[in-house]
N, C-alpha and C positions, 0 to 999 in steps of 0.2 A: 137631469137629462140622461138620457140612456146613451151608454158604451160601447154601443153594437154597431157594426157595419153589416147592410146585406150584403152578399155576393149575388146575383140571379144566373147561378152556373155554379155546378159541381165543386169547382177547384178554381186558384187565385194561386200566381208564383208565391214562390217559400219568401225571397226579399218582399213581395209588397206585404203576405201576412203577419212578415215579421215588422215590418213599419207601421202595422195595424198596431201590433202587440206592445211596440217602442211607446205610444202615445197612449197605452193604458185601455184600448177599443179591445173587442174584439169580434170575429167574422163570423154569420151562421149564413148558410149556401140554401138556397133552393136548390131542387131537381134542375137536370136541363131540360131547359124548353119549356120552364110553367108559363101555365098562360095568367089571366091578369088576377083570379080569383085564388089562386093560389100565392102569387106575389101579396096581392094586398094581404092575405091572412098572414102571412111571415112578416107583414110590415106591422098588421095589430102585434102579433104575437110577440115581437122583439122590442119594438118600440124606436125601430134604428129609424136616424138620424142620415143615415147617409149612405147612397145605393152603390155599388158598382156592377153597371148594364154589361151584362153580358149577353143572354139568351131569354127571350121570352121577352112581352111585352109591358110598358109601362105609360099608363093611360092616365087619365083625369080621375077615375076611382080609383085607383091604386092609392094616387095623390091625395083624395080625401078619404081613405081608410087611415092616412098617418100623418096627420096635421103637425105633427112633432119632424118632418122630413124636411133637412137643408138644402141640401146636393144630392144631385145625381151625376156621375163619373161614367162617361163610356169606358169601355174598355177596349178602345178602336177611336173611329172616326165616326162610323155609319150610327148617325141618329135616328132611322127610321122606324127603330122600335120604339122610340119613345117620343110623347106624344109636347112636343116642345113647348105648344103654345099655350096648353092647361098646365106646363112647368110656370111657365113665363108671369101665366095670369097670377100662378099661386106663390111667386117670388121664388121660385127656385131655380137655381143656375144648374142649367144642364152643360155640364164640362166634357171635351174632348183630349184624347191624349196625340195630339196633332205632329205626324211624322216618327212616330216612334215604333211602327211596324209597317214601314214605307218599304224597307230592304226583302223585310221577310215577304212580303207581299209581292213586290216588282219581281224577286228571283221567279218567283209559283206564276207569274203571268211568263215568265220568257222559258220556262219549262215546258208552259200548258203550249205555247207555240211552237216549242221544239218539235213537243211528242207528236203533237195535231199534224204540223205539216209535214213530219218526216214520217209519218202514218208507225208511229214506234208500237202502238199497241195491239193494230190489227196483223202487224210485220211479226209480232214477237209470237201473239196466237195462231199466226197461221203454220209457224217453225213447230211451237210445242204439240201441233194437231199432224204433224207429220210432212209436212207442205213445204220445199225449196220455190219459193218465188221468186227468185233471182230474175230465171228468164220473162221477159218481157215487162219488169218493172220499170218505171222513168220514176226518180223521185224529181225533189226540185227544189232551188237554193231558193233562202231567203234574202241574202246582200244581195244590195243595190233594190230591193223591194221599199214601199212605203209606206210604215206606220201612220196611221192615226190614233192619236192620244186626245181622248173626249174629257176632258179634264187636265188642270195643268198645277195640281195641288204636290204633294211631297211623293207619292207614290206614283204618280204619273211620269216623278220628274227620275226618280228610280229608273223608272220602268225603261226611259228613255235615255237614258245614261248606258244605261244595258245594252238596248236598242241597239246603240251607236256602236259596242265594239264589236255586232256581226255585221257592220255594215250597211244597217236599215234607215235609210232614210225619213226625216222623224217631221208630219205635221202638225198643227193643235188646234183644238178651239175650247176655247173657255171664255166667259165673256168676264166673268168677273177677274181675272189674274191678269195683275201688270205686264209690262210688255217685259218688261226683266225675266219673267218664267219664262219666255221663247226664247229670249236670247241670249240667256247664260249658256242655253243648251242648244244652240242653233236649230231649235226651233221653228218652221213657218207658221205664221200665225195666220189661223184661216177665217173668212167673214163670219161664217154659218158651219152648223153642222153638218148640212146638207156639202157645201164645198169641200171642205173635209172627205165625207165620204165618198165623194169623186173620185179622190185623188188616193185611197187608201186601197193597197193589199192587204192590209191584216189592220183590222181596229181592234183597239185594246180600248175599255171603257173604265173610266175613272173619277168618275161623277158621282155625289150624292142621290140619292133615290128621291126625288119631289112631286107633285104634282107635275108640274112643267116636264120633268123626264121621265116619267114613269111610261115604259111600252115607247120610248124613243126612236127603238131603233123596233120597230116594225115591215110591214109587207114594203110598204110606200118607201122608206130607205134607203131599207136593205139593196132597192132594185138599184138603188141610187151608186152602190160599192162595183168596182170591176168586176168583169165574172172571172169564178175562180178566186173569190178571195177570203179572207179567214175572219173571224170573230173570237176575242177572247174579254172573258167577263171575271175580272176580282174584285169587282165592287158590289152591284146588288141585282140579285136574279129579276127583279121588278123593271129595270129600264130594258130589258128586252121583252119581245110580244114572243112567246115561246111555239106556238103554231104556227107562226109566222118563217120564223128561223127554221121550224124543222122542215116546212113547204122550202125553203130556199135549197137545204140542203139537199132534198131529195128532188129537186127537179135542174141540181148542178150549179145555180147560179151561185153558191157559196160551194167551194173545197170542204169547207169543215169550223169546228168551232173547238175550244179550249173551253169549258165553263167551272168556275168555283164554286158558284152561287145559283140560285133556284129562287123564283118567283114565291114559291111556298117550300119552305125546310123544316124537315126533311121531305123532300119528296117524295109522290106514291110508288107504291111497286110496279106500277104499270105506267110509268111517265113516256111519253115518246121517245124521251131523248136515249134512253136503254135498249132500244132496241136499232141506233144508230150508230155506227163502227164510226161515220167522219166524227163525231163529237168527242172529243175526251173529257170526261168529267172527275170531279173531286168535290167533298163534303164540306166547302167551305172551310179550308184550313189554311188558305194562303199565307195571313199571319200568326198561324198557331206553331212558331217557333220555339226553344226555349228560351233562343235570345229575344226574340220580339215581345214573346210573353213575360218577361223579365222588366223592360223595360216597359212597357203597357201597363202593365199591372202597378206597378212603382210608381207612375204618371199617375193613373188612376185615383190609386190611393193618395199620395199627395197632395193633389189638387182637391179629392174630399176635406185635406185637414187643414190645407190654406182658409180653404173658407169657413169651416168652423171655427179656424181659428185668428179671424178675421182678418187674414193678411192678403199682400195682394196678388193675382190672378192673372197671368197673361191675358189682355183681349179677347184677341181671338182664338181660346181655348175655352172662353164661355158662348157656345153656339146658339144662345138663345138672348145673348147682350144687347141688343137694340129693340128686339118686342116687348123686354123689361120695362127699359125706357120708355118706350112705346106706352105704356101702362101705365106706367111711374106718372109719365105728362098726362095719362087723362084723367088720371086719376084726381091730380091736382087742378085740371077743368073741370071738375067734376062731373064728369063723361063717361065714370065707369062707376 
């Protein structure tokens, strides 16, 4: 059996490469951002055994370019680059490293809100261009305002933790999350999404990218939000309709938006959102801490050696654990 870990991205923290190195593995990186024909050759070419997702995508031929592959390890939460169910069908446990860059992430959403509603980058540009705007500015507080939180997983609960000591008023909907996630954090727990955005000054999105959510928060929503109210995205550029969002902005019904993430990353040179002052943006680096990356990466890799080394696995850090089974049983019906 081969002794190789992929990495799909540049670089991997020095503690997780050195826990590669403690169990005798060792790491070869793609480029960032290969796409799937370039992962599967690094998958023939090495013969690894075991991925950690980072950048670029990981499909059903990836999977059958490396019949010798056990695990794949996010290096995050977001499993949307990789394609679960062709994991699932070919027995491999697609692992997440759940809440372990939850802090680095919630800080980068209560940032992206800072800077969005207290207009901190069109204020600072228009000082460095030679411009006292003082006169005739109104800014505007955020206490006593009300969050919505579209997800109610470890980063949301950050986020909302946060929330709370400017004052922000905090709602959720999440259909899956006990009622314990609302009310450790006093929480109101909302029917629908849609109720929710009623009731929201500033949405923060913290949902997985699905079918069922992808382009969520669209025209037909958004109208749904008060006017004047804000949008911040660190989870995945995919659950908002991005033509949609920028019509809101510029015709006033939204103040402005915070965004980490992009429908397609990197984005074009000529995206909408670039040529919008309300929008503050950032390259996707919410969780790209050294602490977060530190512990991500260590999670990562761990949970690759658990299961090569067949020990056992929290639950619900194998995100693809019941369409296994799922498989497992029809298999046994002879169904598949």
């Amino acid at each position: 059996m081969s002794k190789t870990i992929l990495v799909t991205g540049p670089d991997l923290d020095p503690l997780a490469a050195r826990l590669v190195a403690d169990h005798g593995y060792q790491t070869v990186h793609t480029p960032a951002y290969a796409d799937n024909a370039v992962i599967s050759e690094f998958l023939q070419k090495t013969g690894a055994v075991g991925i950690v997702s980072r950048m670029g995508r990981i499909d059903a031929a990836a999977m059958d370019a490396a019949p010798q592959l056990r695990v794949i390890s996010k290096h995050g939460v977001g499993v949307d680059n990789i394609d679960i169910q062709a994991a699932a069908d070919r027995g491999i446990p697609v692992l997440v490293a759940t809440g372990a860059n939850a802090v680095s992430v919630a800080e980068h959403a209560i940032a992206l809100l800072l800077a969005t509603v207290k207009r901190i980058l069109p204020l600072d540009a228009g000082l460095r261009a030679g411009r006292w705007e003082k006169p005739g500015f109104a800014g505007r507080e955020i206490a006593q305002s009300t969050m919505g939180l579209m997800g109610m997983g470890s980063i949301a609960q950050a986020t909302g933790r946060m929330a709370k000591g400017l004052g922000i008023k905090l709602v959720g909907y999440d259909p899956f999350a006990p009622d314990s996630a609302f009310d450790e954090l006093g929480v109101t727990r909302c029917a629908s999404f849609e109720d929710m955005l009623a009731q929201s000054n500033i949405l923060s999105l913290h949902c997985p990218l699905t079918p069922q959510t992808r382009q969520i928060l669209n025209a037909k929503t958004i109208a749904l939000m008060p006017q004047g109210s804000f949008v911040i995205n660190t989870a995945r550029g995919g659950l908002i309709d991005e033509a949609a969002l920028v019509a809101a902005i510029r015709s006033g019904h939204l103040a402005g938006a915070g965004l980490d993430t992009f429908a397609t990353e990197p984005p074009a040179a000529d995206h909408p959102f670039f040529a919008e002052p309300a929008i503050v943006l950032t390259p996707h680096i919410g969780g790209v801490t050294r602490e977060a990356g530190a512990r991500v990466g260590v999670d990562a890799v761990r949970g690759i050696f658990q299961i090569l080394d067949g020990q056992p696995v929290a639950p619900e850090r194998i995100i693809n654990r019941k369409l296994m089974a799922a498989d497992q049983a029809q298999l046994a019906q002879g169904k598949k």
